[in-house]
Each structure stands twice: as structure tokens, then as C-alpha cells.
N, C-alpha and C positions, 0 to 999 in steps of 0.2 A: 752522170756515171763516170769517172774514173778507174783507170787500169791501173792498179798498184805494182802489179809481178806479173812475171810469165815466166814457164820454162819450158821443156820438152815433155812437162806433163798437165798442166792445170795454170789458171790464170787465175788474179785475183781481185774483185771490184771491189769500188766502196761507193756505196748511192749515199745520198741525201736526198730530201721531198718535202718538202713545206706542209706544214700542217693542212687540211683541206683539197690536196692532191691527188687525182685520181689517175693512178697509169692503166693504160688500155687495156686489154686482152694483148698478151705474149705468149710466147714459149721461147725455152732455150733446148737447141739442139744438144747437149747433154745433159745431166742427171746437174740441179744445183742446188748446193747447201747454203743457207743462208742465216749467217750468224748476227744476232741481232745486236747492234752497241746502244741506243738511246730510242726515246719514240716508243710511238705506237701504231700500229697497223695491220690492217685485214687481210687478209692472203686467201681471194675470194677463186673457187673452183667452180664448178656444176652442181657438186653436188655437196660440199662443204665450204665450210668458213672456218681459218685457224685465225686464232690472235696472235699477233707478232710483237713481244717488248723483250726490255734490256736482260739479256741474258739468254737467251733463248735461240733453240737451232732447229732448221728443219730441211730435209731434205725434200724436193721438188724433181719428182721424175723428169728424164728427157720428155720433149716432145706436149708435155700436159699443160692444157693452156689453162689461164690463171689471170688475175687482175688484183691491183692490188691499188686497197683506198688509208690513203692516210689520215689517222687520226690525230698526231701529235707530232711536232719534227722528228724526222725519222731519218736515221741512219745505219747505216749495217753493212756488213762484208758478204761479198758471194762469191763462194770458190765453184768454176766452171773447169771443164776440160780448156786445151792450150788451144785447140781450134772450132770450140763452141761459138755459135753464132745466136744471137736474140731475135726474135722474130715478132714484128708484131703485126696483128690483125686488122685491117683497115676497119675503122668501122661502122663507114657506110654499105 
């Protein structure tokens, strides 16, 4: 995960994840949009599953924990608040 920007309003990442990658259970302390550039991937909830590919945007309540499985090299930008924090779930 790299930080591209920051300002006094929002900050800007940009992930990459190898095909086969599975990131944990998270949340981020604000509300995240996440714009999809290549790849493919599962944006798994409790109680849904979105597809994640190129083109593609979706907004990620504050606070909502989520995990996310990769299907295909994936990459994409997530615009957070400037002092949003990611949290993840241990998962033992």
C-alpha cells in the first residue's frame, strides 16, 4: 500500500496484490472509495460479495469490516479522509 497525496482533506492510496492474495478482515476509520485500475477481486462483507475490475468504484462505509480475495493482479486507488486509519482484525 502506498500513499500517493495527502491534504487537509483526504488522502490517496494505491494497492497492488498478486493474484491468489487474500487480505484479512479490515476496516477503515472513514467512509472509502475505491476506484478500480486493472485486476480482479472480491470485496467480501457478512452479508454480500461485490466484484471488483477495471473501471469500477465503490464506496466502503466507515467502520464496515470487509476482506478482500484476489482473483487476478489487482490494482486500484482508495481515497480515505487525511487522518483515516485501517484497522485490521487479528485472526486468531
Amino acid at each position: 500500500m502506498e500513499q500517493l497525496q495527502i491534504n487537509d482533506h483526504y488522502k490517496i492510496l494505491k494497492i497492488n496484490y498478486p493474484a491468489g492474495k487474500n487480505i484479512d478482515k479490515h476496516f477503515a476509520t472513514s467512509d472509502a472509495f475505491i476506484m478500480v485500475l486493472s485486476g480482479k477481486a472480491l470485496l467480501i462483507f457478512n452479508e454480500e460479495t461485490i466484484e471488483l475490475s477495471p473501471t469500477f468504484s465503490y464506496s466502503i462505509p466507515a467502520k464496515k469490516l470487509h476482506l478482500l480475495k484476489i482473483i487476478d493482479d489487482f490494482s486500484a486507488y482508495v481515497v480515505l479522509a487525511n487522518d483515516a486509519e485501517i484497522k485490521f482484525i487479528d485472526p486468531s
